[in-house]
C-alpha positions in Angstrom: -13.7 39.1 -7.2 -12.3 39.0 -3.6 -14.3 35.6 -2.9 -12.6 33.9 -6.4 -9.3 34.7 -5.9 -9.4 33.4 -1.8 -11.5 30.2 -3.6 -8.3 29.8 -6.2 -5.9 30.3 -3.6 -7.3 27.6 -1.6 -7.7 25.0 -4.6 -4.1 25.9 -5.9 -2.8 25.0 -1.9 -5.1 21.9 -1.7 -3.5 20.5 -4.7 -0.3 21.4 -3.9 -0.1 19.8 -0.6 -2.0 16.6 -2.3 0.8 16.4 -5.0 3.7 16.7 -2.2 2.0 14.2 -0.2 2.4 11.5 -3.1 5.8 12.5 -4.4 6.7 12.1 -1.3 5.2 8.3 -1.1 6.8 8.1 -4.5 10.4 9.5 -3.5 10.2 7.1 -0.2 9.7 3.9 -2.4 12.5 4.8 -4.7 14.8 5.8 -1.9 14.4 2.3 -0.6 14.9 0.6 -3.7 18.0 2.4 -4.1 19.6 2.1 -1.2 18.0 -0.9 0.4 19.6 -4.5 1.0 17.9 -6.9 -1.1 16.5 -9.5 1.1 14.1 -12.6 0.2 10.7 -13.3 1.6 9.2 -17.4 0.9 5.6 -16.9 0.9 2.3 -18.7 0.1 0.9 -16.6 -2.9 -3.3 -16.2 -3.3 -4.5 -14.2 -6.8 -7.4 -12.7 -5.9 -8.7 -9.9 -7.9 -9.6 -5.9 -6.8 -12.1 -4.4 -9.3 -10.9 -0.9 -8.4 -6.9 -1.4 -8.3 -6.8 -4.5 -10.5 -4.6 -8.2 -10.0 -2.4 -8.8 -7.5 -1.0 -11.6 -5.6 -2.1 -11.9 -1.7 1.6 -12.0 -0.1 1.2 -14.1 2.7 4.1 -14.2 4.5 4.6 -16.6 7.6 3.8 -14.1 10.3 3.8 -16.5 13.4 6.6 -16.2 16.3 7.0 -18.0 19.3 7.3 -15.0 22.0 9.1 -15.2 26.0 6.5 -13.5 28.2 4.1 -13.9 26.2 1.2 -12.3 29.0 3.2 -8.7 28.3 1.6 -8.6 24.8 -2.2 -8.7 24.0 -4.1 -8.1 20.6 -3.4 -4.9 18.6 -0.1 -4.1 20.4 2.6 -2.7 17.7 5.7 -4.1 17.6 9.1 -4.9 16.1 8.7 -7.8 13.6 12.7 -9.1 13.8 13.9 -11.1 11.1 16.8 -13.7 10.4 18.7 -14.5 7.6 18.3 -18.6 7.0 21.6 -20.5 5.6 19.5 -20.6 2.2 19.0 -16.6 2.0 15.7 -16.0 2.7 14.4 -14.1 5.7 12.4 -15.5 8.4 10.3 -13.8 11.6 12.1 -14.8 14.8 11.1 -12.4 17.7 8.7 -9.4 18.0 10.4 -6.7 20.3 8.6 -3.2 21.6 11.7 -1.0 21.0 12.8 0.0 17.6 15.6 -2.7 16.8 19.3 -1.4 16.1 19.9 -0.3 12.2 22.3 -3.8 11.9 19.0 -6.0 12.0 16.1 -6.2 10.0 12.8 -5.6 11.3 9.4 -3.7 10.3 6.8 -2.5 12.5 3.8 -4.4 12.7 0.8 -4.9 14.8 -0.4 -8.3 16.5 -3.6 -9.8 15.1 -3.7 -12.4 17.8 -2.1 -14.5 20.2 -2.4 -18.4 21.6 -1.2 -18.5 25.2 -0.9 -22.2 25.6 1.5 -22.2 22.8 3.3 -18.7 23.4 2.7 -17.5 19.8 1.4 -14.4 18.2 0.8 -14.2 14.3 1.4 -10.5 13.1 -0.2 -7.8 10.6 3.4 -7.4 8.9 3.3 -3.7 6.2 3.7 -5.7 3.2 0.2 -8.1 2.1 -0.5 -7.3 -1.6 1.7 -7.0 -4.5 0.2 -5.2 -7.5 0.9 -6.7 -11.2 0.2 -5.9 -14.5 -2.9 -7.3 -16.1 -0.7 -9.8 -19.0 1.9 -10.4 -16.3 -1.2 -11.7 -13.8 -2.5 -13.7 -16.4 0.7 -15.8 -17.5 1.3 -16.4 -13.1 -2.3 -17.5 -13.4 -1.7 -20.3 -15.9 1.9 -20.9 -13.9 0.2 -21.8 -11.1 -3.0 -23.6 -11.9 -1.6 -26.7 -11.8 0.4 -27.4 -9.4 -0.9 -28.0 -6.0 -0.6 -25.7 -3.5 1.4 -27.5 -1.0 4.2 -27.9 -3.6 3.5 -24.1 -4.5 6.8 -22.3 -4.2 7.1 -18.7 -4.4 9.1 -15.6 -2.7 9.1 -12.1 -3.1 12.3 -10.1 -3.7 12.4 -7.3 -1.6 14.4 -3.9 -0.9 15.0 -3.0 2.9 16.2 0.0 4.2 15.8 0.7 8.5 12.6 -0.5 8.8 10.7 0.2 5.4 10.1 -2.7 2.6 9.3 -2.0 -0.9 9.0 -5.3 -3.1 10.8 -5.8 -6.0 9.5 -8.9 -7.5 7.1 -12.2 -6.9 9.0 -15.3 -8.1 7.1 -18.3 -8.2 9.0 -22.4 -8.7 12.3 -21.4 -8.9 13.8 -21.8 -5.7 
């Protein structure tokens, strides 16, 4: 009797700690979508499919910056990915710093995948890579994009920031 009610104690604390962990990934997301500045991403969208989560579309975002000093950094460093707004709207990577940036600019921590010392450039493991879509929605961006090449390919995401963390809002693809 002793043993059951330490064994249900146990299970009912488990799961409790298991559901607070993702309501708190949940409340996170939200809170960012809420209060986050909407910002714009151009990307080169890939539609690979995960067997276990389902379609999604492979955001790859440019991730290369040209660095000062570059023999400070090496491989697997984390960093500061700092980004600029461009006169069209969209946000571009310009510098990598290792201190957290001030809450008037918009950066995300990332990690450096590698680095080319004759050119002084690092590409970076930026937080966001995959966005998830529904099955019906995957399928009509499937048929959007089969045609068209992908160098004339033009897609962004639409994204909420908020001091550091990203959650995306939306994949537009050809309307630029």
């Amino acid at each position: 009797m002793q043993r059951d009610k330490r064994l249900l104690l146990i299970f009912i604390i488990t799961t409790t700690f298991q559901f607070a962990i993702a309501l708190y990934l949940i409340i996170d997301s939200e809170l960012v979508l809420s209060n986050g500045q909407e910002i714009k991403l151009r990307l080169k969208p890939v539609d690979p499919i995960d067997i276990f989560r389902g379609h999604y579309f492979q955001l790859n975002i440019e991730s290369a910056v040209k660095i000062e000093n570059i023999d400070n950094w090496k491989v697997g460093d984390k960093c500061f990915a700092i980004f600029d707004e461009d006169s069209l709207g969209f946000y571009k990577l310009k510098s990598i710093s290792e201190l957290e940036p001030s809450k008037n600019k918009v950066y995300l921590s990332s990690k450096i995948m590698w680095i080319i010392q004759s050119d002084s450039m690092a590409t970076l493991q930026l937080p966001i890579n995959k966005f998830y879509i529904e099955e019906s929605k995957a399928k009509q961006l499937e048929s959007e994009i089969s045609g068209i090449p992908s160098d004339s390919l033009k897609a962004y995401i639409i994204t909420n920031y908020n001091n550091g963390k990203i959650t995306v809002k939306d994949l537009i693809i050809n309307k630029l």
